[in-house]
C-alpha positions as CSV (number, residue, x, y, z in Angstrom):
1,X,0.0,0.0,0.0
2,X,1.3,3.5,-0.8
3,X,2.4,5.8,1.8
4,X,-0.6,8.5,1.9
5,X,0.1,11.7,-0.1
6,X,0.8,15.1,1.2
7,X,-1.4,18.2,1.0
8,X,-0.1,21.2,0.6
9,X,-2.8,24.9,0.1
10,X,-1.7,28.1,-1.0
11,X,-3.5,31.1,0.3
12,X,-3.7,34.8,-0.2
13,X,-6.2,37.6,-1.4
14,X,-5.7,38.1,-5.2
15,X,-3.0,39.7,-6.8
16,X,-0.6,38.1,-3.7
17,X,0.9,35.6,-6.3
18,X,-0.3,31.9,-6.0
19,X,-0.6,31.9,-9.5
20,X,2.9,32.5,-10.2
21,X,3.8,30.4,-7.2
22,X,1.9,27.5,-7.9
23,X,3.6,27.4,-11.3
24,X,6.6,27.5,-9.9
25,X,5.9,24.6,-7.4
26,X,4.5,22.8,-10.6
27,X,8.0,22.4,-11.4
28,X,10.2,22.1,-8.3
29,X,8.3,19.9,-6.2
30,X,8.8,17.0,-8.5
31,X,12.4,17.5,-8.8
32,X,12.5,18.3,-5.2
33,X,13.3,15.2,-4.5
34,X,10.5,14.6,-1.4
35,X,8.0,12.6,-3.1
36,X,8.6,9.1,-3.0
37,X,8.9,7.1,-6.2
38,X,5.7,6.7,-8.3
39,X,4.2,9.6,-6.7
40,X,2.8,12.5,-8.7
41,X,1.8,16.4,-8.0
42,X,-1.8,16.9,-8.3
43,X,-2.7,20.4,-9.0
44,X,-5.8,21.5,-8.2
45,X,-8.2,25.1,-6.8
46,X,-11.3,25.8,-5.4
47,X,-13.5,26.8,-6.3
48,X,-13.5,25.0,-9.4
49,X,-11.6,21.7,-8.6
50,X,-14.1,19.8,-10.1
51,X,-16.6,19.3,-12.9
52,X,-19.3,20.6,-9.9
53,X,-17.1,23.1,-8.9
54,X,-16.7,25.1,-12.3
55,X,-19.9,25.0,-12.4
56,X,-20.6,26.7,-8.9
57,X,-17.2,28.8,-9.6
58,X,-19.5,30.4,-12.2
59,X,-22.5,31.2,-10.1
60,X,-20.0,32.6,-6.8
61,X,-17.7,34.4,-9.1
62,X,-19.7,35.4,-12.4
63,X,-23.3,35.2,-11.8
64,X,-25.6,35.5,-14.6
65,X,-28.6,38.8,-14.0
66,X,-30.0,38.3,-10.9
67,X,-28.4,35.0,-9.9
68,X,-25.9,36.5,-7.1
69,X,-26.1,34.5,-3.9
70,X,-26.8,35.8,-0.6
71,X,-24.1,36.1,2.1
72,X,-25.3,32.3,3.2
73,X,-26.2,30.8,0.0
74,X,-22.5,32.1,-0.7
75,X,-21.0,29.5,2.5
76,X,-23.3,26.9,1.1
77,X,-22.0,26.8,-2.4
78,X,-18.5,27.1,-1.1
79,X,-18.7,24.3,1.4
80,X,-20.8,22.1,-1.3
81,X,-18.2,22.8,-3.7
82,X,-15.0,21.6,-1.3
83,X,-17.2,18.5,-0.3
84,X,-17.4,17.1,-3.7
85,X,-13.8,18.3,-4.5
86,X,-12.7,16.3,-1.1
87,X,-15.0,13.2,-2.0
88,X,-13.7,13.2,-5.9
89,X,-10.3,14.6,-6.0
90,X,-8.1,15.3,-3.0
91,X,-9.0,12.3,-1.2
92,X,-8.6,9.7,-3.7
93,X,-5.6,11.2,-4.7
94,X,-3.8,11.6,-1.3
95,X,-4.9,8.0,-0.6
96,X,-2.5,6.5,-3.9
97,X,0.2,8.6,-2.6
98,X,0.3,11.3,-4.9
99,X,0.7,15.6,-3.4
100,X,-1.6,17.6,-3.8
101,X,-0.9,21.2,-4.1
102,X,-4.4,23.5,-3.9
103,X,-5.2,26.9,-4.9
104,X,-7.5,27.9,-1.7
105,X,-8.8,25.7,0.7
106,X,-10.7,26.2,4.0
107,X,-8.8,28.9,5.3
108,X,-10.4,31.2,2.2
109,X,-13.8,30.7,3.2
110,X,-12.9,31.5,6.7
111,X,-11.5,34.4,5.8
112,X,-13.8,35.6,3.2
113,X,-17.1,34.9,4.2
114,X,-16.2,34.8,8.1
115,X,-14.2,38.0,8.3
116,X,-15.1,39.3,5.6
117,X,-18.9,39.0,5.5
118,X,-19.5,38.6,9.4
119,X,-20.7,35.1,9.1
120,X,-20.2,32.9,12.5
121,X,-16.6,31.0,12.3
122,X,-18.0,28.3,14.5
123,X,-21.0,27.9,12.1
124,X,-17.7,27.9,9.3
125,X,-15.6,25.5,11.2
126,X,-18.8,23.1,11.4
127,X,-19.4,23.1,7.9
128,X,-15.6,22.6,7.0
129,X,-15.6,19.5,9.1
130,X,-18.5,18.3,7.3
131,X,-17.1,18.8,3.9
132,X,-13.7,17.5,4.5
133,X,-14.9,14.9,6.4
134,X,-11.6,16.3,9.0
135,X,-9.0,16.4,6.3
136,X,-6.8,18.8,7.0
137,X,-4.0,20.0,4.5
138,X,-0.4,19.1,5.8
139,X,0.6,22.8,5.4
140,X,-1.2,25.8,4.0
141,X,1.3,28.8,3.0
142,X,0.0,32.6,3.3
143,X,1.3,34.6,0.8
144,X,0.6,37.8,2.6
145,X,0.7,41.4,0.4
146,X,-1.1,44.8,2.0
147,X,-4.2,45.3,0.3
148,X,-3.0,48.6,-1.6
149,X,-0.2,46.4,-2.7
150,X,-3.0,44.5,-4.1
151,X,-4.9,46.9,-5.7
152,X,-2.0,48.2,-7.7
153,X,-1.0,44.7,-8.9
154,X,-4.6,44.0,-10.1
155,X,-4.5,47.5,-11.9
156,X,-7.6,47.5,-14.2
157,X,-7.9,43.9,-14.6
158,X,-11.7,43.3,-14.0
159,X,-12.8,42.5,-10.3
160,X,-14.9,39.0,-10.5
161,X,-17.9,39.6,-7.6
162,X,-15.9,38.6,-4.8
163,X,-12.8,41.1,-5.4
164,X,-15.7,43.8,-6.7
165,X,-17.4,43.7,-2.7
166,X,-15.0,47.0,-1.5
167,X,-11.8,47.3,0.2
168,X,-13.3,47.7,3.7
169,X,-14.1,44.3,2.7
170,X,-10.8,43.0,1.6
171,X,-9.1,44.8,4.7
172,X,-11.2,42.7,6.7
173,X,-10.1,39.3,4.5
174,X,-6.8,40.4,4.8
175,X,-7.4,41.1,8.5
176,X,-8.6,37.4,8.8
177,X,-5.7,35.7,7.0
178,X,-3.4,37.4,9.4
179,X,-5.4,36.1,12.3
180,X,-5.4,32.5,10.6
181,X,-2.2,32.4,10.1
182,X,-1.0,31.5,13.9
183,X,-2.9,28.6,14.1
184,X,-0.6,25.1,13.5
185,X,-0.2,24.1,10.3
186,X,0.0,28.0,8.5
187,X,3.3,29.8,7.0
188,X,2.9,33.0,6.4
189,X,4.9,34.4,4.1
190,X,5.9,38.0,3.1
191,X,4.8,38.3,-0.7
192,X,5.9,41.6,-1.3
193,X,9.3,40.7,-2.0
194,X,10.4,39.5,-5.3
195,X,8.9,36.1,-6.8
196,X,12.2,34.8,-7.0
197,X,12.7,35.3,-3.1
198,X,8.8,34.5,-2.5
199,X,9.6,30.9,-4.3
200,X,12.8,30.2,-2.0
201,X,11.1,31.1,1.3
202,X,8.1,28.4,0.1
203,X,11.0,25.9,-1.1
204,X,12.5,26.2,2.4
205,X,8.7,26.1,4.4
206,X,8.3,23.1,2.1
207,X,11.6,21.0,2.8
208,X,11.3,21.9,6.8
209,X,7.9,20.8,7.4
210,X,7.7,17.8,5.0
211,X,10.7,16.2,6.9
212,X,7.8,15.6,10.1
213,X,5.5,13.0,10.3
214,X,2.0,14.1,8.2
215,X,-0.5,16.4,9.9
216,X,-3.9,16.5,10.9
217,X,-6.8,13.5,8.4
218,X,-3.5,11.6,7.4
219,X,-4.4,8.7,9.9
């Protein structure tokens, strides 16, 4: 039997990097040489991780007319979109060994639509636990950037629903990732610096904490 997989999240408000980041992981974590032979990186986002999930990426992100959810229809969607990407993706992949390496996990909707909209965390942390089933990712890395920092990467590239809700808003997301970040489990890196620096500080957060037993749902 394979050795179970690691999982590995990026997070950050947009414009902090993951994109270029996860690119760059695309490349170096197989030649990294931590995952064991036969195993493969699985790269993967939410939402959207799934044939479901595009289809509810369209509805939270770009919602035809009057088709915006509410604040709670929002969590819903969100939460029904990790449970099937859990169930279908993650899970079956982690189990035959292979990394995963996700754009947004858990920690987004806590800090979006718990910091950001108001909603109850323990009402968030409940419906996590239902859609993970108590997976956990093995390490999630906080590419942190100030919001103005932000705002001048994303220049006039055009705001999808979530990024188009205000920057008293976004402070607050930004607010919450900060405040996520202690817990165990989070890095959070600076990702104002150059990407080249930005990469090496991952590489490093990578090598350290993959050398310890597997975290939290790897039982």
């Amino acid at each position: 039997m394979a050795e179970r997989g690691r999982f590995l999240v990026l997070e950050g408000i947009d414009g902090c990097g993951k994109t270029t980041q996860l690119e760059r992981l695309r490349t170096w974590l197989p030649a990294s040489g931590l995952l064991p032979a036969g195993a493969e990186l699985v790269l993967t986002r939410e939402p959207g991780g799934t044939a479901l999930g595009q289809a509810l990426r369209t509805l939270l992100l770009h919602p035809p007319g009057d088709a915006a959810p509410g604040s709670t229809a929002e969590l819903l969607l969100y939460a029904a979109d990790r449970a099937q990407h859990v169930q279908q993706r993650i899970e079956p992949a982690l189990a035959a060994g292979h990394w995963v390496l996700s754009d947004r996990f858990s920690g987004s909707t806590a800090a979006y639509q718990g910091y950001g909209r108001g909603l109850s965390l323990d009402l968030i942390e409940q419906l996590a636990a239902i859609a993970t089933g108590g997976l956990q990712p093995d390490l999630t890395l906080l590419l942190d950037l100030p919001l103005a920092e932000s705002l001048r990467r994303r220049g006039q590239r055009p705001a999808d629903r979530i990024e188009a809700s205000g920057e008293a808003f976004l402070q607050r997301v930004c607010d919450g990732f900060a405040a996520l970040a202690v817990q165990p489990g989070w890095c959070r890196l600076d990702a104002s610096k150059p990407p080249e620096q930005v990469s090496a500080a991952i590489q490093r957060a990578i090598r350290q904490h993959c050398a310890l037993p597997a975290g939290p749902g790897h039982g």
